[in-house]
MARBA-933715 format. One record per residue: x, y, z of N, C-alpha, C in turn; residue number from 1; residue in three letters. Coordinates in nm, 2 decimals. Example, Ala and Ser with C-alpha at 12.3 -4.5 7.8 and 13.67 -1.06 7.14 Angstrom:
% MARBA-933715
+--------+--------+--------+--------+--------+--------+--------+--------+--------+-----+--------+
:    nxx :    nyy :    nzz :   caxx :   cayy :   cazz :    cxx :    cyy :    czz : num : residu :
+--------+--------+--------+--------+--------+--------+--------+--------+--------+-----+--------+
:   1.32 :  -0.57 :   0.78 :   1.23 :  -0.45 :   0.78 :   1.32 :  -0.33 :   0.78 :   1 :    Ala :
:   1.28 :  -0.22 :   0.71 :   1.37 :  -0.11 :   0.71 :   1.29 :   0.00 :   0.79 :   2 :    Ser :
+--------+--------+--------+--------+--------+--------+--------+--------+--------+-----+--------+
//
This chain:
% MARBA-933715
+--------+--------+--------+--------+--------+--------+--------+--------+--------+-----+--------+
:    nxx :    nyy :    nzz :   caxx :   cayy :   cazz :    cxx :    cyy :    czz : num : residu :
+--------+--------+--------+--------+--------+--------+--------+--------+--------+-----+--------+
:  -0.93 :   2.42 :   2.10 :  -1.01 :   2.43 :   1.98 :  -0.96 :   2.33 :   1.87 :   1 :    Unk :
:  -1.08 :   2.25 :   1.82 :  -1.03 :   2.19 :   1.72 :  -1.03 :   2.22 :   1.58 :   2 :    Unk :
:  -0.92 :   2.15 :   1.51 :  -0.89 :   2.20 :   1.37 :  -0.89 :   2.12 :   1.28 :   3 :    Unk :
:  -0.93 :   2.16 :   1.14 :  -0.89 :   2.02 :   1.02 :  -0.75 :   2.01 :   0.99 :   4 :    Unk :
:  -0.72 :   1.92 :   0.94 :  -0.59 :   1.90 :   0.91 :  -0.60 :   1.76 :   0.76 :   5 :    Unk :
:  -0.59 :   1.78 :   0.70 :  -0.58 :   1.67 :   0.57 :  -0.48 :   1.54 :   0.59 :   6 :    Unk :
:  -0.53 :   1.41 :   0.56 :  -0.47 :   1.33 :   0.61 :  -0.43 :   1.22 :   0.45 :   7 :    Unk :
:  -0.34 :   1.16 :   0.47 :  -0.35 :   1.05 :   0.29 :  -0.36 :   0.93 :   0.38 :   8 :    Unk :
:  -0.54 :   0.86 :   0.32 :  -0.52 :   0.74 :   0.30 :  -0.48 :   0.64 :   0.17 :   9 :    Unk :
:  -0.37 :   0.54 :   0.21 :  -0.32 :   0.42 :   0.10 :  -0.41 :   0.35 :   0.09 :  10 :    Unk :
:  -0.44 :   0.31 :  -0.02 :  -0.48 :   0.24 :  -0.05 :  -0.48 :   0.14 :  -0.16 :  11 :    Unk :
:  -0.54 :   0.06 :  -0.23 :  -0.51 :  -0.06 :  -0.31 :  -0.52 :   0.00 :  -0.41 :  12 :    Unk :
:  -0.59 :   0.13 :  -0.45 :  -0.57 :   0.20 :  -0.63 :  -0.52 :   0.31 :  -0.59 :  13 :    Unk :
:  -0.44 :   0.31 :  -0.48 :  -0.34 :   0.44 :  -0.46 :  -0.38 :   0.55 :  -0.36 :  14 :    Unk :
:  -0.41 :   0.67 :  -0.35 :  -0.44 :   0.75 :  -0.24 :  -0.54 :   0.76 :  -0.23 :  15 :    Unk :
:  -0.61 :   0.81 :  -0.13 :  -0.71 :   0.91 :  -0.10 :  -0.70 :   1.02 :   0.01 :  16 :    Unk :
:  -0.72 :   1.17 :  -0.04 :  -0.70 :   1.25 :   0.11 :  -0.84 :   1.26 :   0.17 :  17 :    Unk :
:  -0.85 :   1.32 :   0.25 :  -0.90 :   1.32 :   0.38 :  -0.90 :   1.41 :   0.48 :  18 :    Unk :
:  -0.96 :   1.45 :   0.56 :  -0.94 :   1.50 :   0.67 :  -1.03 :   1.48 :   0.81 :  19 :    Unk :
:  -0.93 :   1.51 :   0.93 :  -0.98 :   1.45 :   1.01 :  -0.95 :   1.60 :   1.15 :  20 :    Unk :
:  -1.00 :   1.58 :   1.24 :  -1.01 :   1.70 :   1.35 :  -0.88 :   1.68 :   1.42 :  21 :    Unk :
:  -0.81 :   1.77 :   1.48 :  -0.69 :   1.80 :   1.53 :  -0.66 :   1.90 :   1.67 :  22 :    Unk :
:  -0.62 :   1.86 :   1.74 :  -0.64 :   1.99 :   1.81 :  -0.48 :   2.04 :   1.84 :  23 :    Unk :
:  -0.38 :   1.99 :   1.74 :  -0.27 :   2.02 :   1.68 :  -0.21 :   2.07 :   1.62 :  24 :    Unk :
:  -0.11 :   2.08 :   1.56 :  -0.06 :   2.14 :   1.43 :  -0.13 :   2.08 :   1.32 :  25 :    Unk :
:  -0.19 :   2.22 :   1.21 :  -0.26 :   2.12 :   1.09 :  -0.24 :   2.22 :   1.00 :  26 :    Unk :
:  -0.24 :   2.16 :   0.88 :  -0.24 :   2.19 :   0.74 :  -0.36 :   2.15 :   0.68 :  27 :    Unk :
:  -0.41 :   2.28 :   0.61 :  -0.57 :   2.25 :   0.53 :  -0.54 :   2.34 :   0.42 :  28 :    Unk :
:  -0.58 :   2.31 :   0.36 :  -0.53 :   2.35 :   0.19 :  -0.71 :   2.33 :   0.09 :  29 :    Unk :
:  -0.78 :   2.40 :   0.11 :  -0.92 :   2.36 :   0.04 :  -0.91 :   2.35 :  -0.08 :  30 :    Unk :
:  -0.76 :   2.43 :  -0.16 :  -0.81 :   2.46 :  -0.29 :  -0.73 :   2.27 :  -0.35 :  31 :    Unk :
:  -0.61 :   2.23 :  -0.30 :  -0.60 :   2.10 :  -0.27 :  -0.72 :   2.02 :  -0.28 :  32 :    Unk :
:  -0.79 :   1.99 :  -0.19 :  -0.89 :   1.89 :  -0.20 :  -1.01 :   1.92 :  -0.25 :  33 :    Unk :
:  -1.04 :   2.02 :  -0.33 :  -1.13 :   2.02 :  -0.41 :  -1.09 :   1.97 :  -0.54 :  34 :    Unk :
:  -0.95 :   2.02 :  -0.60 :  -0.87 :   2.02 :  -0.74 :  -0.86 :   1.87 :  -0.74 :  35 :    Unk :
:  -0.83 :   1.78 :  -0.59 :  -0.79 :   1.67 :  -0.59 :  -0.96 :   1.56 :  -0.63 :  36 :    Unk :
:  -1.04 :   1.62 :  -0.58 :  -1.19 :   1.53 :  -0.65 :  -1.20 :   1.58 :  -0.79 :  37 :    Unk :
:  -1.14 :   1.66 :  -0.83 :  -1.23 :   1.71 :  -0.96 :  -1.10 :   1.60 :  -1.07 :  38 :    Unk :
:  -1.01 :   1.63 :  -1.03 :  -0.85 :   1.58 :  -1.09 :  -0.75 :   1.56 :  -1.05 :  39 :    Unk :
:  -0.74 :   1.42 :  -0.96 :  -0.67 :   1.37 :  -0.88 :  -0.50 :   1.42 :  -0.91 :  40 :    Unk :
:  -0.46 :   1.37 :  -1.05 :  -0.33 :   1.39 :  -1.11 :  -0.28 :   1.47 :  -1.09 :  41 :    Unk :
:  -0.34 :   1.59 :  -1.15 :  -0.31 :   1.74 :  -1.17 :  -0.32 :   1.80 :  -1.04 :  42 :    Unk :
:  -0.39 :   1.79 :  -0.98 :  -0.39 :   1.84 :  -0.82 :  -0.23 :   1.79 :  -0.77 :  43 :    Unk :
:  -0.23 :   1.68 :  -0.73 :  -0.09 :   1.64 :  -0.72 :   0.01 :   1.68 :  -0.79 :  44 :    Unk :
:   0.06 :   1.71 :  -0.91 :   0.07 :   1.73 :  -1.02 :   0.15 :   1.92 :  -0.95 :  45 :    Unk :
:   0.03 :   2.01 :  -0.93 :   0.05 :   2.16 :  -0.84 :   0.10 :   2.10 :  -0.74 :  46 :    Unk :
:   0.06 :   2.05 :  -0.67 :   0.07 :   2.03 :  -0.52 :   0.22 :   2.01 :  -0.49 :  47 :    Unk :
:   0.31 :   1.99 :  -0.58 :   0.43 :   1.93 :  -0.59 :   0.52 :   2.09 :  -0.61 :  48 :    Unk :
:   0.44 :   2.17 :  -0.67 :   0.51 :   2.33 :  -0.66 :   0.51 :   2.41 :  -0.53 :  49 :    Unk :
:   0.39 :   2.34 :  -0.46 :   0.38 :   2.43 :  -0.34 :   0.50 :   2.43 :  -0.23 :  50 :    Unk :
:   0.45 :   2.54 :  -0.16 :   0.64 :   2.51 :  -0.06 :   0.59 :   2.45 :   0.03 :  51 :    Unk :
:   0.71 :   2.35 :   0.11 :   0.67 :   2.27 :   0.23 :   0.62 :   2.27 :   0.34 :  52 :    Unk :
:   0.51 :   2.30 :   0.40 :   0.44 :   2.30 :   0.54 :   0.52 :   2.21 :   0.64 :  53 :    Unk :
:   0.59 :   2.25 :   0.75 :   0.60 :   2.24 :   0.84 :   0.48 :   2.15 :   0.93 :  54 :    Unk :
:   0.35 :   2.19 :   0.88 :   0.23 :   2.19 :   0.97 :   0.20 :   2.09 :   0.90 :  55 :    Unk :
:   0.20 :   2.03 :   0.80 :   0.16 :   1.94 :   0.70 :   0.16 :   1.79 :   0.79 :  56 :    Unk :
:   0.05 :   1.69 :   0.78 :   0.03 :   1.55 :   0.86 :   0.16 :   1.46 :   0.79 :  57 :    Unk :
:   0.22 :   1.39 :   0.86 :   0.33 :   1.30 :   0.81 :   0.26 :   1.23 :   0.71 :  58 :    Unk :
:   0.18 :   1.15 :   0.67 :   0.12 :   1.13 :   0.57 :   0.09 :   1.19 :   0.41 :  59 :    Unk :
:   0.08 :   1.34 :   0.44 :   0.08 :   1.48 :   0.32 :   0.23 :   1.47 :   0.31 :  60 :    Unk :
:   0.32 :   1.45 :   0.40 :   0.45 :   1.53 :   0.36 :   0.50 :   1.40 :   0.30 :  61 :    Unk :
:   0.44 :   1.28 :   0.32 :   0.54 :   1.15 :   0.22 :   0.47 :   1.19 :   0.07 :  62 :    Unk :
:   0.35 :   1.21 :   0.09 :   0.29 :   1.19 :  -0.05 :   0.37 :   1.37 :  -0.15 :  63 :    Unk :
:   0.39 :   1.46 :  -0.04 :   0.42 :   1.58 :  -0.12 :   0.59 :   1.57 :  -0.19 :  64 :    Unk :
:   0.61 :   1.49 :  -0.10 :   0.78 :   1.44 :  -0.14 :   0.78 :   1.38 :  -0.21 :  65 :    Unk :
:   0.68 :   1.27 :  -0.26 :   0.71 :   1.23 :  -0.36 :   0.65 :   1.34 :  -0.50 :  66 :    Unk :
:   0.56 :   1.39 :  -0.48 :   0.53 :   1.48 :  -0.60 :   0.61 :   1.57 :  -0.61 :  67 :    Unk :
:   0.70 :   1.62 :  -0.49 :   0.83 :   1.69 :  -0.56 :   0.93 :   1.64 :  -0.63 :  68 :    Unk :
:   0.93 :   1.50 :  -0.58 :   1.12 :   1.44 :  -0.67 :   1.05 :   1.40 :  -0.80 :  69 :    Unk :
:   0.89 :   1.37 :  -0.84 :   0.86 :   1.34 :  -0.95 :   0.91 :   1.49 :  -1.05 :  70 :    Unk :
:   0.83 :   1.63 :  -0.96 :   0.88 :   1.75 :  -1.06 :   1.03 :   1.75 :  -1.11 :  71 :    Unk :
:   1.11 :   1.72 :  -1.02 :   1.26 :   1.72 :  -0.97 :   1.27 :   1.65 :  -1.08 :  72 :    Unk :
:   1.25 :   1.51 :  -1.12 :   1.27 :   1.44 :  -1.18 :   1.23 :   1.48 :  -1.34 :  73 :    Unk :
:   1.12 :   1.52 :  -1.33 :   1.08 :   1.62 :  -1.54 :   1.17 :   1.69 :  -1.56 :  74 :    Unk :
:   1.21 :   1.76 :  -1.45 :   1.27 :   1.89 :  -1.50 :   1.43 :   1.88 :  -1.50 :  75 :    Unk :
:   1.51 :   1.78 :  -1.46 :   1.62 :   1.78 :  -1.48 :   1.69 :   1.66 :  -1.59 :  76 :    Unk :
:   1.57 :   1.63 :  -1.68 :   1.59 :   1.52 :  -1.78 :   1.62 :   1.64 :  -1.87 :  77 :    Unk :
:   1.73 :   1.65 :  -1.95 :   1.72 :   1.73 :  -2.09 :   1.64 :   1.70 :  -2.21 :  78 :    Unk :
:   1.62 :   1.59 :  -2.21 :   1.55 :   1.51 :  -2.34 :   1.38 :   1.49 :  -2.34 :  79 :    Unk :
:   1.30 :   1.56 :  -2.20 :   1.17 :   1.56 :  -2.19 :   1.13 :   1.63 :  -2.31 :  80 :    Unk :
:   1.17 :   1.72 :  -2.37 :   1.10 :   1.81 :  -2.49 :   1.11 :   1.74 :  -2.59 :  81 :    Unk :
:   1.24 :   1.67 :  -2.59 :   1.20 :   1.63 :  -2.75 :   1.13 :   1.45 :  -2.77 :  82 :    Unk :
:   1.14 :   1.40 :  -2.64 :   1.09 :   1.26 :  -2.62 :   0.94 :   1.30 :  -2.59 :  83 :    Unk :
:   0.88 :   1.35 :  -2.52 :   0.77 :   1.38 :  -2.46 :   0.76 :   1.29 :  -2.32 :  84 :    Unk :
:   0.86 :   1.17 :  -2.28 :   0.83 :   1.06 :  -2.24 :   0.89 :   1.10 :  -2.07 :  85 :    Unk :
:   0.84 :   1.08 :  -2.00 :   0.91 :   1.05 :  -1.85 :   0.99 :   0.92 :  -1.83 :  86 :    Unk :
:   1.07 :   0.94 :  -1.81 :   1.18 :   0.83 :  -1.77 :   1.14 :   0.75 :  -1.61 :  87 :    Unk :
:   1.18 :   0.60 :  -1.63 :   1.16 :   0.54 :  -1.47 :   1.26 :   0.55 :  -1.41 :  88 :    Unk :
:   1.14 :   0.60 :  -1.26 :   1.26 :   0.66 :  -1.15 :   1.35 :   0.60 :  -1.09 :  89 :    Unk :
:   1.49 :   0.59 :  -1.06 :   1.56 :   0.55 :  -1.02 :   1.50 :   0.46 :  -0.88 :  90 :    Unk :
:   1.53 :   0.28 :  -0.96 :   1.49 :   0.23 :  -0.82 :   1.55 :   0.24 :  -0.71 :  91 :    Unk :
:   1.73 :   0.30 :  -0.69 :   1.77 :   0.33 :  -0.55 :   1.70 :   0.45 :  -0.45 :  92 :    Unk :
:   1.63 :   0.52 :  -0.54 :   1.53 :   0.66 :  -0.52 :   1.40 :   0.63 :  -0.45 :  93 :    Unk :
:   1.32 :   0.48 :  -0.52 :   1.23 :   0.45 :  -0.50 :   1.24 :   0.36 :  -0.38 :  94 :    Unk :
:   1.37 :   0.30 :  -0.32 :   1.35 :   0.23 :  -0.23 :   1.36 :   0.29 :  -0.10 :  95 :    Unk :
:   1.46 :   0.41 :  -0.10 :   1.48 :   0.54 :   0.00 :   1.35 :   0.56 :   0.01 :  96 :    Unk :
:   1.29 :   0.60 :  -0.08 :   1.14 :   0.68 :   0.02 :   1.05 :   0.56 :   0.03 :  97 :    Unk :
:   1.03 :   0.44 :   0.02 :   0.97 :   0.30 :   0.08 :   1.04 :   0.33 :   0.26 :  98 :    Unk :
:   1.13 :   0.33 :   0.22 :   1.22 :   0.32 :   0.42 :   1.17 :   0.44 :   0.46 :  99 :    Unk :
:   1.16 :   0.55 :   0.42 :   1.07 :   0.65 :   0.50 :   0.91 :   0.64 :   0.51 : 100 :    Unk :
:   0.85 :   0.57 :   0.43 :   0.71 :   0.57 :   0.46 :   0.67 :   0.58 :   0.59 : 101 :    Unk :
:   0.55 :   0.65 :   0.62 :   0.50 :   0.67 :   0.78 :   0.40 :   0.57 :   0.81 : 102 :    Unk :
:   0.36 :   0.57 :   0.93 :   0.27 :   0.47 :   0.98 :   0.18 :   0.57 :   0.98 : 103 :    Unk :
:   0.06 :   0.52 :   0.87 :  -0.08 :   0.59 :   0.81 :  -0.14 :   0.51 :   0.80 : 104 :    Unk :
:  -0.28 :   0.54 :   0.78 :  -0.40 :   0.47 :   0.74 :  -0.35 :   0.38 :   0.60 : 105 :    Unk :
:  -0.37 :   0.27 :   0.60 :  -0.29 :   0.22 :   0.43 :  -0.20 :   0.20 :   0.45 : 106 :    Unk :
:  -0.10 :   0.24 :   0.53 :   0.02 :   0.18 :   0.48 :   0.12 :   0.08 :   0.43 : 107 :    Unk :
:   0.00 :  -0.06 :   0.53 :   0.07 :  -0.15 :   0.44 :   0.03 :  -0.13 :   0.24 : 108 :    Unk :
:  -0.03 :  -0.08 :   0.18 :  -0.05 :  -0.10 :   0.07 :   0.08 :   0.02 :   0.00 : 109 :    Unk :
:   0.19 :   0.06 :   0.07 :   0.26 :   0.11 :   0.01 :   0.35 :   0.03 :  -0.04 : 110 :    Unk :
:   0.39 :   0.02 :  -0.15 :   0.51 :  -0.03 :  -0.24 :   0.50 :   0.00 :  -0.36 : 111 :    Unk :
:   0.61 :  -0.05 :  -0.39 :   0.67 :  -0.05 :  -0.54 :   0.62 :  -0.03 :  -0.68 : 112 :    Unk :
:   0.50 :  -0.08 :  -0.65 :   0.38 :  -0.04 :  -0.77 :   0.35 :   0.06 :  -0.74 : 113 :    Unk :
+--------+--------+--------+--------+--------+--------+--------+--------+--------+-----+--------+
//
């Protein structure tokens, strides 16, 4: 039986999800890719609260990792309340999850920007 499963393509102005049929392990999340057309940010933004799928496409779980070390990242600055400002993330932070990126649709357009 086949199943959906949500997939991230890279691309040149950053993500787009997706889904594609499976007759595998899959993760589908509708209220995700609705939130994600209506308000890309913010969808990502939750998506970063949710707990980790196992079932989740290698592709969702690089993109979900990073929406978690971004939360990770708000929430362990003391000075977000009274700056308002997010701080830039640690480039040895940013190069670790470059070496894990997965071979996905896009990939080459992952980097540093």
């Amino acid at each position: 039986m086949k199943s959906k499963d949500i997939i991230v393509i890279f691309n040149t102005k950053g993500v787009t999800l997706d889904v594609q049929e499976t007759s595998g392990k899959f993760y589908y999340n509708e209220k995700l890719l609705s939130d994600y057309k209506s308000d890309p940010y913010s969808a990502l933004f939750f998506f970063g609260f949710e707990d980790r799928d196992p079932d989740m496409s290698v592709s969702l779980l690089f993109l979900y990792d990073i929406c978690r070390r971004f939360i990770s990242g708000l929430s362990t600055d003391p000075d977000i309340e009274i700056t308002k400002a997010v701080r830039d993330p640690d480039p040895a932070m940013i190069y670790e999850m470059l070496m894990g990126a997965p071979y996905a649709l896009g990939s080459e357009n992952i980097n540093i920007s």
